[in-house]
C-alpha positions in Angstrom: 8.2 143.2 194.4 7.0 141.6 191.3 10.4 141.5 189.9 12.0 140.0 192.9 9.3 137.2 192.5 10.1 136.7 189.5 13.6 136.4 189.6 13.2 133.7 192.5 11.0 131.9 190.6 13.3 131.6 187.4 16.2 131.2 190.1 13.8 128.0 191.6 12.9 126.7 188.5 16.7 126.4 187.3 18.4 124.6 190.6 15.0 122.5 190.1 16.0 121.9 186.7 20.0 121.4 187.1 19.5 118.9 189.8 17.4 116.8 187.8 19.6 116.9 185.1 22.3 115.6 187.5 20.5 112.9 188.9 20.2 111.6 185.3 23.3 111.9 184.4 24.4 110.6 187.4 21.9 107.1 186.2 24.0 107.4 183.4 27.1 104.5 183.2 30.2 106.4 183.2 33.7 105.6 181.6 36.2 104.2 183.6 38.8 106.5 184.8 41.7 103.9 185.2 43.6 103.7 181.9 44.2 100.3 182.3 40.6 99.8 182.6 39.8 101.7 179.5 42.5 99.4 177.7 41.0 96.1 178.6 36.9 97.0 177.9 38.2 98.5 174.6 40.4 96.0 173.3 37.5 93.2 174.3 34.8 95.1 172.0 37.4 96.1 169.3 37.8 92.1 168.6 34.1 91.6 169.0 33.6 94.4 166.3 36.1 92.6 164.3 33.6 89.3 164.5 30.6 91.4 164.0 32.4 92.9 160.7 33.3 88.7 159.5 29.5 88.2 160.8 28.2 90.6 158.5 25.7 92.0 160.7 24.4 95.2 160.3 22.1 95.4 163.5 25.3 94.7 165.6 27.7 97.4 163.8 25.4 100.0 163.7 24.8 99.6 167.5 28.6 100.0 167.9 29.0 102.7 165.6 28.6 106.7 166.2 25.8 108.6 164.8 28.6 110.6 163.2 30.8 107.3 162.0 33.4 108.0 159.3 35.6 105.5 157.5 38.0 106.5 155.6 38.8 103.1 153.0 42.5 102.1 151.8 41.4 104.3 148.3 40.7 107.2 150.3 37.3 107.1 149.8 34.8 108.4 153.0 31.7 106.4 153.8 29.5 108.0 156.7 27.4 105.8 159.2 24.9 105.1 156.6 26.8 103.9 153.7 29.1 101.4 155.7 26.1 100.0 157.0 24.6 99.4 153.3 27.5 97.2 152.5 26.4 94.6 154.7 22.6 95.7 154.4 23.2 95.0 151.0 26.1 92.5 151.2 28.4 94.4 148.7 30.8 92.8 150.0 31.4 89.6 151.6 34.2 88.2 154.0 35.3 85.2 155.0 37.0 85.6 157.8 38.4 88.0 160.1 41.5 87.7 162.1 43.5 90.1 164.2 47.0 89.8 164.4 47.5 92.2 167.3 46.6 95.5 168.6 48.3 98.5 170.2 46.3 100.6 171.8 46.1 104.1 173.3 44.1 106.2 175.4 44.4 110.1 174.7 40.9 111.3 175.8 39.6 108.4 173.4 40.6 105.2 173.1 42.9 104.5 169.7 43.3 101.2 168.6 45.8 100.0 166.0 45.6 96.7 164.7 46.6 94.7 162.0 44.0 92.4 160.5 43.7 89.9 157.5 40.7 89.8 155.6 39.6 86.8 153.1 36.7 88.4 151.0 34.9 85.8 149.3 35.8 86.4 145.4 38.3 89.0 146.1 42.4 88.5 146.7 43.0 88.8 150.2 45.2 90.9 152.4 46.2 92.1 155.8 45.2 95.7 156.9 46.4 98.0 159.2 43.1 99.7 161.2 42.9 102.8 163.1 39.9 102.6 164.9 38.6 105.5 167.4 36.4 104.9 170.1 35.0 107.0 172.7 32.6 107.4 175.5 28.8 108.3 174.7 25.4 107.5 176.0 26.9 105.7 178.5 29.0 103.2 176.0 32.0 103.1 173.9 31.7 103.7 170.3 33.2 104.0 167.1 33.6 107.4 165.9 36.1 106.9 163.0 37.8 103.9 161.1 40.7 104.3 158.6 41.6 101.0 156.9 45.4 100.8 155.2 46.6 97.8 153.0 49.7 96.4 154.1 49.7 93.3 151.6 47.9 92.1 148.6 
């Protein structure tokens, strides 16, 4: 008998415990389902990222960005979350402008965005890039999981 109470009390305190867990999730935002949808909210933010990147401002990007955010640079060189951040933090580098030429983007589970974009560093020759920019759905927003910059022209 003690057994059986037992076992309905851990039975209890699980249904207990997976129906609170689905309420919360269910407070949660959730992606849109259309694909057309997804297209349109992440073509918006990948421009606005775009302006945050000319901007220089860390507080924005790093809101945008995944915990585990990779870029991958035009040298090949990989910068987590934390070092792409320092470069504005620390304003290793400095743009001028920003400007995207146009985007193609695709949803396959995540969103991918292709877009080529010139960049005027201040001090530096300019050039136009080619981006591959991943986002997807987490905590109840899109965000950037991975960037891979290519040059196109110098």
């Amino acid at each position: 008998m003690k057994n059986l109470l037992q076992a309905l009390l851990i039975t209890l305190l699980a249904v207990v415990s997976i129906s609170a867990q689905n309420k919360n999730d269910a407070k949660k935002p959730q992606p849109p389902s259309d694909p057309k949808a997804i297209i349109e909210q992440v073509s918006k933010l990948n421009i606005e990222y775009s302006f945050m990147i000319q901007r220089g401002n860390s507080a924005e990007i790093e809101r945008v960005l995944a915990a585990d955010y990779i870029l991958t640079d035009e040298s090949g060189k990989v910068f987590t979350k934390t070092d792409d951040l320092a470069t504005y933090k620390n304003r290793t580098i400095s743009i001028e402008s920003v400007k995207t030429l146009g985007q193609k983007l695709r949803v396959v589970g995540d969103a991918v965005v292709i877009a080529n974009t010139t960049i005027n560093f201040k001090g530096k020759k300019d050039g136009t890039e080619q981006c591959t920019t991943i986002w997807t759905w987490r905590d109840g927003r899109w965000q950037i999981v991975s960037d891979h910059i290519s040059f196109l022209t110098k």
